[in-house]
Structures are given as structure tokens and as C-alpha cells.
C-alpha positions, 0 to 999 in steps of 0.5 A: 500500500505504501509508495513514494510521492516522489520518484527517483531520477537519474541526475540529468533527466530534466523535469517539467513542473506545472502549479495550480495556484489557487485550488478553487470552491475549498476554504483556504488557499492552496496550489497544486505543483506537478513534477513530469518528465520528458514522456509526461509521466508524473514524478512528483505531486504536492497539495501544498497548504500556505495559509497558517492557522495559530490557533493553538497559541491563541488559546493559550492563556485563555480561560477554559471556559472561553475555548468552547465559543472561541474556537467556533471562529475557526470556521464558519461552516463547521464551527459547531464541531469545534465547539463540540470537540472543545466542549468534550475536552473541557468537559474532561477539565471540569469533572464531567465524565458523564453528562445528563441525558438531556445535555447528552440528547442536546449536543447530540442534537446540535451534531447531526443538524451540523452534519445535515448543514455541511453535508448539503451545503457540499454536495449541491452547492459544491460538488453537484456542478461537476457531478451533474454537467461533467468535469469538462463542461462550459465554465459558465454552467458548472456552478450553483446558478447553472443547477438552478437553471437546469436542476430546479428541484435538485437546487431548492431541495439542497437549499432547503436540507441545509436551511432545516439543518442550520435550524436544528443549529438555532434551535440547540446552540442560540445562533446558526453560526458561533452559538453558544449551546454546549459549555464545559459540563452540559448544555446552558439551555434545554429545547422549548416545546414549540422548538420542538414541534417545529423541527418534528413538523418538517423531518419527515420531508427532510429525511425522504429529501435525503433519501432522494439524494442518495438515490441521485448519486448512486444513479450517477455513480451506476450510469458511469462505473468507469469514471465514479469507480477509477477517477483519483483510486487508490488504496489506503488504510481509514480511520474513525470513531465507532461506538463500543457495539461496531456502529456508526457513532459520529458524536462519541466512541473510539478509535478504530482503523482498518486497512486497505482491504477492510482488516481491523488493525486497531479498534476501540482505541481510547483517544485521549491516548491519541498522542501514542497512536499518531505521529504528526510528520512536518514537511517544509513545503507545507503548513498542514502537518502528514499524520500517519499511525506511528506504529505503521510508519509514515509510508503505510501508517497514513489513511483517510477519515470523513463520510468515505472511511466512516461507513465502510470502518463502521459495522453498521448505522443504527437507522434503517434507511442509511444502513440499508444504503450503506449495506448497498454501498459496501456491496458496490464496492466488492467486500473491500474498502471503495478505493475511488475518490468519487465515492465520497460523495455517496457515502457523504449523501448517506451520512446525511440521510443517517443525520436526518434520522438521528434528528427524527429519533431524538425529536422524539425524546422527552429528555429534550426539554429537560432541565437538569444541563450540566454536571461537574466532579473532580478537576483535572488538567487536562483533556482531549475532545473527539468528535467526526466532523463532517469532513472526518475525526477532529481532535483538540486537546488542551491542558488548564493550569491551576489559574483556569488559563490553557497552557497548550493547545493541540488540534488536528482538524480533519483536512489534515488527517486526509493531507496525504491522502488529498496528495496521493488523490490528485498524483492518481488524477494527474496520471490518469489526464493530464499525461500528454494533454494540452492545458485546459481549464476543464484538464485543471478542474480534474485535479481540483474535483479530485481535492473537492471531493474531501470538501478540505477546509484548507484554513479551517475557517469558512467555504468558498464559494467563489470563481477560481482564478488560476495561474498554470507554468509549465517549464522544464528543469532549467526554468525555461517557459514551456507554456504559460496559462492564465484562467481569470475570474470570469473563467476566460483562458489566456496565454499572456507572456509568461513573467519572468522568473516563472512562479516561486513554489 
């Protein structure tokens, strides 16, 4: 399974290089460069990550009680995972080693409306513009207004499913965006009866949207088997949490990691000694850290988290509908873990629906309206909160001195968990179409849709929805220019003068 990203060459074989500079519709800035030889074979392939993320040293000094809200600001798209994850860690600091069920229910509650949200947002506004005209198709109608003029239904269903999801945020947390729901302990406010009735009153529509998204992406997937099933595969090792019986459990549960062909290698691994099982590797031409299993190594012990790793790690969804979707799922892919970048997208549509009925089943629940919100016990030091985001397992781990005021800060947020696997997706996508190929913005959008699938969250802040600008410098090892192509806001090609110098790494 393991492999070099970059291969060998005899001193004097000359090396072409192309960048992707920026990588577009993913938050954060990133750029792609390729290393090709004289025949285009592909030598070399970096996601490479130059924005800088100091959280870590901004919470430090920080009252405890501050990270669960503070933290949020890492992104405005998934901040109610971050604000989890802190809270777990902090419940830890503060005593709370089990919460009451009504704060329980509560976070759980807040999770899966998260998981609704994002999961939505990803695919329809996203990624359904590829998926739905092609990688190759007309610039100006590959992007949310081409699905609304061609896909009204698809369109306003996505709209929809996301807005039902930022409600069941309000509803738990205060806010769509940086609430304050979950506090070290518990929860600092119970679910009204009329909130309650709200949500209930719409999640039977929402869950057979969700089921209908399912069903247009397998159909997808079915219609072109050669493309869904190769574009971006490769073989890797996954990892995420499970509950103690083997289930799907994004909110809570251990480690567990199988390999690439479904062996468990590591399971009900306790994640506050995550610092033992993980390594995370430093590389000096990116910001994101490679974390790979220290027992493995850095050439086999790498492995994908998010939607993809999670139902095929997981030995069943405790809901009848997605589980009976994931059954099918595995069954497409052949007994192994699904090796095509594409896939994600249909294990993302199954998440939702499994969101969808998890908000059903809560909703049903007295202990929603309860009033008894948090818990302490004895003080610790230190704690470490994991929870699946949407893109994968996220982790913060903090320790507090006697002051209350954090003395360190550790996050590795999802992206980074899937940075070699992002890497290793793009080096497949590039050998597979750009081998040979004349540069053209549908040949880019390939290597971008392959990044895109992950949905990273390169800054851990907030999606991009914006028209892409790119710079693409093809040169030889002597620094000659070969080609040089400009894609403007507008998505117009060019090939202006190249400028001199070339593009720096």
C-alpha cells in the first residue's frame, strides 16, 4: 500500500513542473505543483497548504471556559464541531465524565443538524456542478446558478436540507453560526416545546429529501462505473470513531482503523491516548502537518477519515434507511474498502440521510426539554475532545493550569488527517489526464474535483464559494517557459507572456 510521492531520477533527466495556484470552491488557499518528465509521466505531486492557522497559541492563556465559543471562529461552516470537540475536552477539565441525558440528547442534537448543514451545503452547492454537467463542461454552467437553471428541484431541495439543518443549529446552540449551546459540563439551555414541534413538523420531508439524494448519486455513480469507480483510486488504510457495539457513532466512541482491504488493525482505541497512536510528520513545503499511525510508519501508517472511511470502518448505522444504503454501498464496492475518490460523495449523501434520522429519533425524546444541563466532579488538567466532523475525526486537546488559563493547545482538524491522502488523490488524477494533454481549464478542474471531493477546509475557517482564478507554468528543469496559462475570474483562458522568473513554489 505504501509508495513514494516522489520518484527517483537519474541526475540529468530534466523535469517539467506545472502549479495550480489557487485550488478553487475549498476554504483556504492552496496550489497544486506537478513534477513530469520528458514522456509526461508524473514524478512528483504536492497539495501544498500556505495559509497558517495559530490557533493553538491563541488559546493559550485563555480561560477554559472561553475555548468552547472561541474556537467556533475557526470556521464558519463547521464551527459547531469545534465547539463540540472543545466542549468534550473541557468537559474532561471540569469533572464531567458523564453528562445528563438531556445535555447528552442536546449536543447530540446540535451534531447531526451540523452534519445535515455541511453535508448539503457540499454536495449541491459544491460538488453537484461537476457531478451533474461533467468535469469538462462550459465554465459558465458548472456552478450553483447553472443547477438552478437546469436542476430546479435538485437546487431548492439542497437549499432547503441545509436551511432545516442550520435550524436544528438555532434551535440547540442560540445562533446558526458561533452559538453558544454546549459549555464545559452540559448544555446552558434545554429545547422549548414549540422548538420542538417545529423541527418534528418538517423531518419527515427532510429525511425522504435525503433519501432522494442518495438515490441521485448512486444513479450517477451506476450510469458511469468507469469514471465514479477509477477517477483519483487508490488504496489506503481509514480511520474513525465507532461506538463500543461496531456502529456508526459520529458524536462519541473510539478509535478504530482498518486497512486497505477492510482488516481491523486497531479498534476501540481510547483517544485521549491519541498522542501514542499518531505521529504528526512536518514537511517544509507545507503548513498542514502528514499524520500517519506511528506504529505503521509514515509510508503505510497514513489513511483517510470523513463520510468515505466512516461507513465502510463502521459495522453498521443504527437507522434503517442509511444502513440499508450503506449495506448497498459496501456491496458496490466488492467486500473491500471503495478505493475511488468519487465515492465520497455517496457515502457523504448517506451520512446525511443517517443525520436526518438521528434528528427524527431524538425529536422524539422527552429528555429534550429537560432541565437538569450540566454536571461537574473532580478537576483535572487536562483533556482531549473527539468528535467526526463532517469532513472526518477532529481532535483538540488542551491542558488548564491551576489559574483556569490553557497552557497548550493541540488540534488536528480533519483536512489534515486526509493531507496525504488529498496528495496521493490528485498524483492518481494527474496520471490518469493530464499525461500528454494540452492545458485546459476543464484538464485543471480534474485535479481540483479530485481535492473537492474531501470538501478540505484548507484554513479551517469558512467555504468558498467563489470563481477560481488560476495561474498554470509549465517549464522544464532549467526554468525555461514551456507554456504559460492564465484562467481569470470570469473563467476566460489566456496565454499572456509568461513573467519572468516563472512562479516561486
Amino acid at each position: 500500500m505504501g509508495f513514494e510521492l516522489e520518484t527517483a531520477l537519474p541526475s540529468d533527466q530534466p523535469l517539467q513542473r506545472v502549479a495550480i495556484d489557487p485550488v478553487s470552491r475549498v476554504e483556504g488557499h492552496g496550489k497544486v505543483t506537478l513534477l513530469l518528465d520528458a514522456q509526461n509521466r508524473v514524478h512528483q505531486v504536492r497539495l501544498h497548504i500556505v495559509e497558517f492557522r495559530g490557533f493553538e497559541r491563541i488559546a493559550q492563556g485563555r480561560p477554559y471556559w472561553e475555548i468552547p465559543v472561541m474556537v467556533q471562529r475557526l470556521c464558519g461552516i463547521c464551527p459547531v464541531s469545534h465547539h463540540l470537540a472543545a466542549s468534550k475536552a473541557m468537559d474532561l477539565i471540569v469533572g464531567a465524565r458523564q453528562l445528563t441525558p438531556s445535555a447528552e440528547k442536546m449536543r447530540r442534537l446540535m451534531h447531526y443538524g451540523q452534519i445535515l448543514q455541511s453535508h448539503a451545503l457540499h454536495f449541491f452547492h459544491l460538488s453537484s456542478p461537476d457531478l451533474l454537467f461533467g468535469f469538462d463542461s462550459e465554465v459558465a454552467r458548472r456552478n450553483i446558478v447553472g443547477v438552478i437553471a437546469d436542476h430546479p428541484d435538485i437546487a431548492k431541495k439542497g437549499v432547503l436540507l441545509r436551511k432545516y439543518g442550520q435550524e436544528v443549529i438555532r434551535h440547540t446552540a442560540g445562533k446558526r453560526v458561533h452559538g453558544t449551546g454546549s459549555v464545559p459540563g452540559g448544555v446552558n439551555k434545554s429545547l422549548s416545546a414549540e422548538d420542538r414541534a417545529a423541527m418534528r413538523g418538517e423531518i419527515e420531508q427532510i429525511v425522504l429529501w435525503c433519501r432522494e439524494a442518495v438515490e441521485l448519486i448512486k444513479r450517477l455513480h451506476l450510469h458511469n462505473r468507469a469514471l465514479y469507480d477509477g477517477f483519483g483510486a487508490f488504496r489506503s488504510n481509514i480511520m474513525g470513531l465507532v461506538a463500543p457495539d461496531g456502529a456508526l457513532d459520529l458524536y462519541h466512541g473510539a478509535l478504530r482503523v482498518r486497512d486497505a482491504d477492510g482488516n481491523i488493525v486497531l479498534d476501540q482505541a481510547d483517544y485521549q491516548g491519541y498522542e501514542t497512536l499518531l505521529t504528526e510528520e512536518v514537511k517544509p513545503w507545507s503548513y498542514m502537518k502528514f499524520p500517519y499511525l506511528t506504529a505503521l510508519g509514515p509510508q503505510l501508517g497514513w489513511y483517510k477519515v470523513g463520510p468515505l472511511a466512516r461507513i465502510q470502518n463502521c459495522d453498521y448505522i443504527p437507522t434503517p434507511h442509511a444502513e440499508a444504503e450503506r449495506r448497498e454501498f459496501c456491496d458496490h464496492a466488492g467486500g473491500k474498502p471503495f478505493a475511488g475518490t468519487l465515492g465520497y460523495h455517496w457515502a457523504r449523501m448517506v451520512e446525511m440521510l443517517f443525520a436526518a434520522e438521528s434528528i427524527e429519533r431524538i425529536l422524539a425524546d422527552d429528555d429534550l426539554e429537560g432541565r437538569e444541563l450540566t454536571v461537574q466532579g473532580e478537576r483535572r488538567r487536562e483533556g482531549v475532545g473527539v468528535i467526526e466532523a463532517p469532513r472526518g475525526t477532529l481532535i483538540h486537546h488542551y491542558r488548564v493550569g491551576d489559574n483556569d488559563l490553557v497552557t497548550m493547545a493541540n488540534l488536528i482538524v480533519s483536512t489534515t488527517h486526509n493531507n496525504q491522502a488529498m496528495n496521493t488523490a490528485v498524483r492518481e488524477v494527474a496520471k490518469q489526464y493530464l499525461d500528454g494533454r494540452e492545458i485546459t481549464e476543464g484538464l485543471l478542474n480534474h485535479i481540483e474535483v479530485a481535492i473537492r471531493a474531501y470538501d478540505p477546509c484548507l484554513s479551517c475557517a469558512t467555504h468558498a464559494l467563489g470563481q477560481m482564478p488560476l495561474e498554470v507554468l509549465l517549464a522544464d528543469a532549467d526554468g525555461n517557459t514551456l507554456d504559460y496559462v492564465l484562467r481569470d475570474h470570469e473563467h476566460t483562458i489566456r496565454r499572456p507572456p509568461a513573467p519572468a522568473g516563472g512562479i516561486a513554489l
